[in-house]
N, C-alpha and C positions, 0 to 999 in steps of 0.2 A: 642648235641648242640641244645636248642633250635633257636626259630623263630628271636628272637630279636640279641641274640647272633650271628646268620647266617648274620641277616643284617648289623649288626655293621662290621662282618670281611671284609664284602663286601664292605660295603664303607670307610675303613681302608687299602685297598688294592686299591681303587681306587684314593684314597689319598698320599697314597705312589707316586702311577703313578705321580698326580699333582704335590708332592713335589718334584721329581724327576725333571723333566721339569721346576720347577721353577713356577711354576701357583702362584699367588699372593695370601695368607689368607690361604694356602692349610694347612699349618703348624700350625695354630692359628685351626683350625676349627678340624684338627684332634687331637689335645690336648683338644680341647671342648671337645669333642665327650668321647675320653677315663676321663677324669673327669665326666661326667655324665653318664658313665658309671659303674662307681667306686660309686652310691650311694647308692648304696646295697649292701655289704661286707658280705659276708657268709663264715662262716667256724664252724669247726664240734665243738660239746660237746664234754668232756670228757667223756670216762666211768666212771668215779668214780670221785671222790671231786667236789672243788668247780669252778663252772661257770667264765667265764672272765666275767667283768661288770664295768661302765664306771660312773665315776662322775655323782651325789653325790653316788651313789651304789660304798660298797665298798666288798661284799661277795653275794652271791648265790650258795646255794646248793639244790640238789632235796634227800630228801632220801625217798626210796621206798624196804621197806622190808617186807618182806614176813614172819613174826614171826610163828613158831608152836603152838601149844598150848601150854595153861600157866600152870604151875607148881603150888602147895602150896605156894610159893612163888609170883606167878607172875611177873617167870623167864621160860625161858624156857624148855618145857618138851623134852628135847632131853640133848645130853651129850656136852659139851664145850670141852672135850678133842682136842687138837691140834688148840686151836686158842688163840693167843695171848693177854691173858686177861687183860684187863684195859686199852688196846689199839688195839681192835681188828675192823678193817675197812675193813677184808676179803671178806665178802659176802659170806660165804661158808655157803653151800645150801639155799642161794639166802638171806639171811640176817646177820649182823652185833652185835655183842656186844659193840660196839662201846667203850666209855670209862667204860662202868658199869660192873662191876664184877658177878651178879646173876641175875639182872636183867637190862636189855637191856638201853644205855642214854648216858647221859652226864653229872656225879655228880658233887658236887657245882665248882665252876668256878667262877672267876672275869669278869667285864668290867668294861670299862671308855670310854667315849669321841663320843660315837657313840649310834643308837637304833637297835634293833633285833626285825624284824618283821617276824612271826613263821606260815602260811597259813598251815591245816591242810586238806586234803581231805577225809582220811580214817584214821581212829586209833584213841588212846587217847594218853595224853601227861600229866603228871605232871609236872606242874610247883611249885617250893619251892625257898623262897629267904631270902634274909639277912635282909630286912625290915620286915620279917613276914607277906609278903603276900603269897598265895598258891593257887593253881588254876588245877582244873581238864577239858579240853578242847579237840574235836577235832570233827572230822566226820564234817568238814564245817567251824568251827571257825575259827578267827585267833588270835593271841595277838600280842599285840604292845608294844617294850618293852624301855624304854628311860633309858640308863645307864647313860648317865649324868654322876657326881661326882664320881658316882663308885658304883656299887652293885655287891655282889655273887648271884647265883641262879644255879640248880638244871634243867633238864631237861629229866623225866624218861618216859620209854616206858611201863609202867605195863600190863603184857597180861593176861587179867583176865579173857577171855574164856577159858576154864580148856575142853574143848568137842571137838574145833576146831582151825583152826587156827588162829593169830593175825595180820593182815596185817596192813604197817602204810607206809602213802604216805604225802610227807609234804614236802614246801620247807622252806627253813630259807632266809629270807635276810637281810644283814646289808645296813644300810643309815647311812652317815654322820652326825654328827650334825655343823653346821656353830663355827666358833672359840670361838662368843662370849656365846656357847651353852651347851661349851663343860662342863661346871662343873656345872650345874645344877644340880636342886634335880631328883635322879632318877622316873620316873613314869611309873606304869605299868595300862595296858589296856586291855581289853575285848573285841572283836568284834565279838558276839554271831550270830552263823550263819544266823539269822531268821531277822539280823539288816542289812546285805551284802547285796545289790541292784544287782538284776540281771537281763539285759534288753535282751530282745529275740529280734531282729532282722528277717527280713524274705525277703530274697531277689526274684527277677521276677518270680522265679519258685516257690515259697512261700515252700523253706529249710530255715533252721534258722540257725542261729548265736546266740549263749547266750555266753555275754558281764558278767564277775563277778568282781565288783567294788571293790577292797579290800583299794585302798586311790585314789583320786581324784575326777574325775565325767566321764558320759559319759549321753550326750542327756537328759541333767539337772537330772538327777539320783545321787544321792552324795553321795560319802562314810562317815563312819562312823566319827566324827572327830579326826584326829591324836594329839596325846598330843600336848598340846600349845608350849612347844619349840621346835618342830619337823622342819627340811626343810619343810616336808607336810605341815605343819600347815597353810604358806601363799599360797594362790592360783597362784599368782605371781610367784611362781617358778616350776608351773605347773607337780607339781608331780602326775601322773596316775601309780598304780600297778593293770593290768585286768589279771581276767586265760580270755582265748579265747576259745570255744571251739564250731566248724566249721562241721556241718555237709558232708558229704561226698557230691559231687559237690553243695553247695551250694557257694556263691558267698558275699564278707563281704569288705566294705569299711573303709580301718584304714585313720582317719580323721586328717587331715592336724592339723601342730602347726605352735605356731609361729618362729620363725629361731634363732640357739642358743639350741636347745633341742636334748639333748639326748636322743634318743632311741632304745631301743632293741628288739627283738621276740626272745623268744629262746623257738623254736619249740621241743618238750619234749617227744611229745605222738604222734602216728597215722602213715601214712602213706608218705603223698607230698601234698606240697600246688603250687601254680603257684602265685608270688608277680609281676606287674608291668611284665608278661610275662615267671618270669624266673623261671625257675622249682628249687625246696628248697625241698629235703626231709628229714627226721625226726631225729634228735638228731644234728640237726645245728641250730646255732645262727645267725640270720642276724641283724646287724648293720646297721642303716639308717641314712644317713648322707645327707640329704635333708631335707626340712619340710612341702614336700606335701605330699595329699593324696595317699594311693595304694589301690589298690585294690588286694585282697585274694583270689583265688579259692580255694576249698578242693578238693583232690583226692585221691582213692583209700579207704578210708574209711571216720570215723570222728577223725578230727585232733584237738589237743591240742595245746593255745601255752600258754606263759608265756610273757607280756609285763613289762617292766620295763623303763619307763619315768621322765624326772626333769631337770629342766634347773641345769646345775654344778655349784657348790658352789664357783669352781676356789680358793681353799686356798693348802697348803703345806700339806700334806698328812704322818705321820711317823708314822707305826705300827710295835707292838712289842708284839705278840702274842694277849692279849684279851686287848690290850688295842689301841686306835686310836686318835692321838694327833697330832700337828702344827711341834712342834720341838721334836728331843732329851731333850733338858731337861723337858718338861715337861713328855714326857715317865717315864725321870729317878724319877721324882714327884710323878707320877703315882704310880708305883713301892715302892717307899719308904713309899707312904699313906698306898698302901694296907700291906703292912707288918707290920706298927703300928696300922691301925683301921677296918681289915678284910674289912672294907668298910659294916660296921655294923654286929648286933649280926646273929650267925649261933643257931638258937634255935632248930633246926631239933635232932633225936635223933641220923642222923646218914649223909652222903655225899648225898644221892641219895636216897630224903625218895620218896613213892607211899601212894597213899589216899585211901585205901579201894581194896576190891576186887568184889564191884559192881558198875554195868554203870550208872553214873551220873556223872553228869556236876555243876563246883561250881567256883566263886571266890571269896576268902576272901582278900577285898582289893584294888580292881579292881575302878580306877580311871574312 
């Protein structure tokens, strides 16, 4: 129990007494008290899949695999025996095959109605799609991906170190798109690491905080521009995606919004931070349901977080595997399109193509 937590029991219990007795306001003031105590909502991560997340977010995942080295192939050099291939989300010995069959991904796949925002920390990633764009990314970038009307695309892990290991750290987020957004031309995007704003902070004892802008701003720093029919796109709906990452007792002020905002920390990496008093350790998500400022300590070592920000779109929400719509029928629309127009040409030679087996970075297409 920390300090704050002590104090609240304490005049919660003194409160009691009042209501007991009948003391006038005792009832009104100890229902204050536990509502502003409730505006930090913590609870844990999963180990595995996707994130809880909160209008307009509608998915978060963290994947962090530890890949061996790459095969001729640039698959991995070890044996697949005993994991479930084409849908293997194991983890055995600390990474995944996920849907790929020889080499490690996600082969081509539909969406509708929503965008896939891909933040890469370590690895590479091929991306292949149904427009005929392609794109090799990672170690820092991100992409930004507008399904809109419908596209297929392609999501591979090529491990083209053949000497050592492949490590790949990334999270995926999906954002809604507003109703009248949802059939849009799909657009795809590039946010080349070297273009991501990253503001160093340095608090009394001059530790730092480094802020990484991946959509919104912070201390007139601005991210990259999000496609034009994004939620992001208007400032207005104050969309911020930052990593956070908090040196060991340094000390980091998360900056007040305006009231009506969603926001999340889901604290990923490190050790325990201290929010507004209350001790939060690592693979929990706090929920803030106020829109003032808190203030962060780090403890124990340096901590990670993941902020996720935007005023909620507030429309009717229906999803149906890769697609994200208003109603049922237009799911079932959804559905019926993609079965007659794949939702454009698959020109690839194969579900799950990879761009080469050397480290370079490219898009062909890139909005």
């Amino acid at each position: 129990m920390n300090r704050r937590q002590f104090l609240v029991k304490i005049i919660h219990l003194f409160l009691g007494f009042l209501v007991f007795i009948n003391f006038p306001f005792a009832s009104y003031l100890s229902n204050k008290i536990k509502k502003e105590f409730k505006m930090l909502k913590v609870s844990s991560l999963p180990k595995t899949g996707p994130w809880l997340t909160f209008d307009p977010f509608l998915f978060c995942v963290h994947h962090n695999d530890n890949y061996p080295r790459g095969n001729s192939s640039m698959g991995p050099d070890e044996s697949l025996s005993g994991r479930d291939i084409g849908n293997d989300f194991s983890n055995t010995n600390g990474w995944s095959m996920y849907h790929g069959e020889k080499i490690p991904g996600f082969p081509r796949h539909p969406h509708r109605g929503f965008e896939t925002i891909t933040i890469v920390d370590k690895g590479l990633i091929d991306h292949s799609d149904s427009l005929g764009f392609s794109a090799r990314y990672g170690d820092g970038d991100v992409q930004w991906l507008t399904a809109g009307d419908g596209i297929q695309h392609s999501e591979m892990f090529p491990l083209i170190d053949k000497r050592k290991n492949n490590p790949i750290d990334f999270f995926q987020i999906w954002i809604n798109l507003k109703s009248d957004n949802k059939r849009v031309a799909p657009n795809f995007s590039m946010f080349w690491k070297d273009e991501i704003p990253k503001i160093i902070d340095f608090d009394k004892n001059n530790l730092k905080t480094q802020i990484e802008v991946i959509a919104g701003s912070y201390k007139n720093k601005i991210a990259p521009n999000p496609p034009p029919n994004s939620w992001a796109s208007d400032e207005k709906n104050h969309v911020n995606i930052w990593k956070i990452e908090i040196d060991k007792d340094a000390d980091w002020m998360l900056p007040e919004v305006e009231k009506n905002i969603n926001r999340t920390l889901y604290f990923y990496s490190g050790d325990e931070i201290l929010i507004d008093d209350q001790s939060v350790y690592v693979n929990n998500m706090i929920q803030i349901n106020d829109s003032k400022e808190y203030l962060l300590s780090s403890k124990g070592k340096t901590n990670f977080i993941l902020l996720l920000q935007a005023k909620p779109i507030n429309e009717p929400v229906v999803k149906y595997g890769p697609f994200v719509m208003n109603t049922r029928k237009e799911i079932q629309e959804a559905i019926n399109d993609y079965s007659k127009t794949g939702f454009g040409n698959w020109e690839w030679l194969d579900d799950g193509p990879v761009h080469g087996g050397k480290y370079e970075k490219f898009a062909i297409g890139d909005n």
